[in-house]
N, C-alpha and C positions, 0 to 999 in steps of 0.2 A: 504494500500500500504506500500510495505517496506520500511524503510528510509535509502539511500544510505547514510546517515553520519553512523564511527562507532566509540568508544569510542575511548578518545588522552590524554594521560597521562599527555601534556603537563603541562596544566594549573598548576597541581597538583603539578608537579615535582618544578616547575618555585617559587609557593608561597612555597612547602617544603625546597626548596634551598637558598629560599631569604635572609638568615642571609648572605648568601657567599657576595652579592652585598652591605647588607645594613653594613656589619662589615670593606667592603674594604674603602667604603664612611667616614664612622666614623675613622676609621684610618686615612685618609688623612686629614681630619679637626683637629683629634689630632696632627699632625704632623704639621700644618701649611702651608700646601704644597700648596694653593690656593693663602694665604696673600705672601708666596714665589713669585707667580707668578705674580702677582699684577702689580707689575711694569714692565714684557713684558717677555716672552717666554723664556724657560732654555734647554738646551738638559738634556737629561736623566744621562749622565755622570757628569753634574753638581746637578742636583738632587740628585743623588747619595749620591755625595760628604757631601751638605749641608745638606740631612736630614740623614744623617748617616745610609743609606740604605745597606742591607749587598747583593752583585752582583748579587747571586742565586736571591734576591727576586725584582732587580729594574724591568725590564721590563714588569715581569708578572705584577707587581703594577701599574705600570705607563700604561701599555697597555690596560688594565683591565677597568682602568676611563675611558681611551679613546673610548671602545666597549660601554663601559654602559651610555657616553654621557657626563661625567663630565670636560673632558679634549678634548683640540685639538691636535695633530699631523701635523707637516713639514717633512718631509722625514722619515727614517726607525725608526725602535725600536730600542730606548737608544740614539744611536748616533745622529736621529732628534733633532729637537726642538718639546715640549710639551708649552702649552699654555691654561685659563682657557677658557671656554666657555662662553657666553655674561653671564647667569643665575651663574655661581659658580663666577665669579669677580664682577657680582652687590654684591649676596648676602652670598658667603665663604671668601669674603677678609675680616680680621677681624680690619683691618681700615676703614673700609665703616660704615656711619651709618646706613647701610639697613641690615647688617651684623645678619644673622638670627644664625647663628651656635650656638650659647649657646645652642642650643634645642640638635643640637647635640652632642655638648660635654656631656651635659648632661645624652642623651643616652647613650655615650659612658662609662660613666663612673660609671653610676649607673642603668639607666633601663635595658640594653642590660644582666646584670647579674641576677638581678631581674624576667625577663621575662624566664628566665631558669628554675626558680618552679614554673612553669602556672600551672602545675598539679597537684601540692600538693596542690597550692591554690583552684581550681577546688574542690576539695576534701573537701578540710575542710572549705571553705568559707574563711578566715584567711589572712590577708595582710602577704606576705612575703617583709618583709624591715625590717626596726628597730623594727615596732612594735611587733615582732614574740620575743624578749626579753624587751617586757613592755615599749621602746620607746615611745615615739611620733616623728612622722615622723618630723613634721613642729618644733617641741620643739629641735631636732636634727639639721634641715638644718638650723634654726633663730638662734643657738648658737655657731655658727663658722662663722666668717664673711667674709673667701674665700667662704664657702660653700654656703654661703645665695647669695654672688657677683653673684656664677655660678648660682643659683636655677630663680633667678629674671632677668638673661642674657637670661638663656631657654626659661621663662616666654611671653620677649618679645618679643624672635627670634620666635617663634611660634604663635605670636598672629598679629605679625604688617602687616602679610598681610588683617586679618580681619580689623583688624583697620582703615587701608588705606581704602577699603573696604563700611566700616562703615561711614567711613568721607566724601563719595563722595555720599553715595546713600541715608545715613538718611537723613531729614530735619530739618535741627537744627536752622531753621531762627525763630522757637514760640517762642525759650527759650532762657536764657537769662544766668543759670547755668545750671554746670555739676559738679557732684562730680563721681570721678573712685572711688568704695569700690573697696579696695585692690589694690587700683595700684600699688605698688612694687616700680619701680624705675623711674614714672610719663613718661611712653612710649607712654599713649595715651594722656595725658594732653598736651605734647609737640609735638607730632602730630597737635591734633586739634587748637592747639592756633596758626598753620600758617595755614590752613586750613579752618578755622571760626571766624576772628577778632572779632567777638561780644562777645563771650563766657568769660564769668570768670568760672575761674576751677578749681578744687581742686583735689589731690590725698589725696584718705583717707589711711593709711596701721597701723601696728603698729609700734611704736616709735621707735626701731632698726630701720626699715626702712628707718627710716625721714631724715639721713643723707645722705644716697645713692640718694632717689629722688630728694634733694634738690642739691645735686653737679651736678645732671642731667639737672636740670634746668636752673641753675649759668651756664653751659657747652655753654646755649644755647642763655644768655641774657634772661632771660623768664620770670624772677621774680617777674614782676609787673604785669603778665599776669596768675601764676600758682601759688595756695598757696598748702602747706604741710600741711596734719590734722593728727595726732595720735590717735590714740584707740583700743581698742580690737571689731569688731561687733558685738560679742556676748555679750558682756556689755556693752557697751556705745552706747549711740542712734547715727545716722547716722547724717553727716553736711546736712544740708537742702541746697536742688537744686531744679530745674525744672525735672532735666534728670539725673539720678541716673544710672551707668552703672557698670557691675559685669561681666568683663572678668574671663574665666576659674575659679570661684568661687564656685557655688551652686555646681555642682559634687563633689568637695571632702567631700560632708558631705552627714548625713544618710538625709530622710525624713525630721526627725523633727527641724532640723537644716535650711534645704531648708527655711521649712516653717519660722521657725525667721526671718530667714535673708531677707525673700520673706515682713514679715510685720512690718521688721526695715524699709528696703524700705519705702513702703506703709506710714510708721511713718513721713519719712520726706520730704514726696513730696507734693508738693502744688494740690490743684485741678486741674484737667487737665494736673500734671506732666508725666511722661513718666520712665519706668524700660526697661532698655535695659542688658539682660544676653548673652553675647558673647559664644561660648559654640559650641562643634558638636554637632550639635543637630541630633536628631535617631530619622530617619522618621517615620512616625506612624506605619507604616506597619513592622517596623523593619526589612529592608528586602533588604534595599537597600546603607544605609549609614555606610558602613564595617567600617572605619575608628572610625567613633562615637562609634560603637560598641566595637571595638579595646580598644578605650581609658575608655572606662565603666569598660571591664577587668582589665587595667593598672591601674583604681582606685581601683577596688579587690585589687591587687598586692601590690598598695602603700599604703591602708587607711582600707581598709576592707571593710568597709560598705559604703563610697561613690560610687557612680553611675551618668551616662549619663543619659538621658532622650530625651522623643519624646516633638515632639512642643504639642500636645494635651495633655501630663503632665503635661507642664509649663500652659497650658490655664485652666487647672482644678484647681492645685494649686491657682494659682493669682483670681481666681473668688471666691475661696475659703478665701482669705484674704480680698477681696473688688475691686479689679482692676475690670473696667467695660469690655475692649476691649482689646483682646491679636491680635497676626500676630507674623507671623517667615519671615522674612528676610532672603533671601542666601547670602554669603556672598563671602569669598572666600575658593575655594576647598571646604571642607565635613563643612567648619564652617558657622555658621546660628545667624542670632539675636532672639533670642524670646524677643518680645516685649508686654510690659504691659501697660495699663493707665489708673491712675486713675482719 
């Protein structure tokens, strides 16, 4: 029988077009125009005004959020009042501590240019970022201390809904420690220590770090609850915990890096400890979790040889190092816990 559906360009057009929607978003968070609204509804003539908006382009800009969801509207274009929506004033005000946007400023100012030579990288397999002139990416963003502020702002804006996430659905009553490898600026430590009263926690990162994590902590009164560890993982063995956890970590490295860093782990966990890798995880089938796949690319782009992975990679690997029982955890959106124990 014939199938009365017949081919709709839509889809196509919608993901071909999408820089239009995702460049206007990122503009607006460059501009502050959220934390602007923060404190209660502006008309478009004052928008204007304060973001130094040039007339030709307010409306279309301000109208534009408003169709795609990110902004409210009171009466006409310009002359109403504009206002955020419940989602961009929890999480676009950049006085809020729920405040996700370093992920996007982030894009803004370095992936969204980046993602421009997807094809050249395509092509030659080859990160297009610093490393394309003998760089290192991480040797680059660690040695400017704006740049590393924004890289570990991303870091968090992007992971604290897993976090949340993670803190509500793991069972963390066996254990007793936690150490975050790489925690950056100690966003999951100070999560979980309101969260999980029992927990002693640690943020491991390297020694640049330690002063950002540790005023994060101080921020929060936390101090007696949250220690700072220094070290490089690739050289120096791991602080010993129960529950050892590696937000967006193992993907920027090749295989054989995974695998160290899988039996530094392994190194310092007690029997019965637990390896929790926060991570999109790329469902087996590879077939369904675009997002995961997306960011696999974005590590081409950024690192060269790092990669995403399925949860039946992470279960091959870790049995491969000695972990007895793995499980993937969903999390929030496209992000998954693979979990290890050994």
């Amino acid at each position: 029988m014939a199938s009365n559906t017949h081919p709709n360009p839509s889809h196509i057009m919608q993901v071909g077009t999408g820089f239009f929607a995702t460049k206007t978003l990122l503009s607006a968070v460059e501009l502050g125009l959220f934390s602007r609204l923060a404190a209660g509804p502006k008309t478009g003539v004052q928008l204007q005004r304060e973001l130094e908006l040039n007339p030709r382009a307010t409306a279309d800009f301000l109208d534009a959020l408003v169709a795609l969801g990110f902004l409210s509207r009171q009466g006409d274009s310009v002359v109403g009042t504009y206002g955020n929506t419940a989602d961009t004033d929890a999480f676009l005000d950049r006085a809020k501590p729920t405040y996700v946007g370093g992920m996007l400023e982030f894009c803004n100012q370095r992936l969204y240019r980046i993602w421009g030579d997807l094809t050249q990288a395509l092509r030659s397999g080859q990160p297009q970022s610093e490393m394309k002139s003998g760089e290192s990416f991480f040797a680059a963003v660690y040695a400017d201390e704006k740049r590393l502020e924004q890289f570990l702002g991303a870091m968090a804006g992007i992971q604290m809904g897993a976090f949340a996430a993670l803190s509500s659905k793991f069972d963390f009553s066996p254990y007793k420690t936690l150490c975050d490898v790489g925690g950056a600026g100690a966003a999951l430590c100070t999560l979980l220590a309101g969260t999980h009263e029992h927990l002693s926690l640690t943020s491991f990162d390297l020694p640049v770090v330690a002063p950002i994590a540790e005023r994060n902590i101080r921020q929060r009164g936390l101090q007696e609850r949250i220690s700072v560890a220094s070290g490089d993982f690739f050289a120096d063995p791991l602080p010993r915990a129960d529950v050892i956890v590696m937000g967006n970590i193992l993907h920027d490295w090749n295989l054989e890096k995974k695998l160290h860093l899988l039996q530094a782990a392994y190194d310092a966990l007690p029997a019965g400890g637990v390896l929790i890798a926060i991570e999109n995880i790329i469902d087996d089938a590879r077939s369904q979790n675009a997002f995961g796949l997306l960011m696999s690319l974005n590590m081409l782009l950024e690192l060269g040889d790092g990669f995403d992975y399925t949860g039946a990679d992470f279960a091959g690997w870790t049995r491969q190092i000695g972990f007895k029982q793995t499980s993937v955890m969903p999390l929030a959106g496209p992000t998954s816990a693979a979990i290890a124990y050994k």
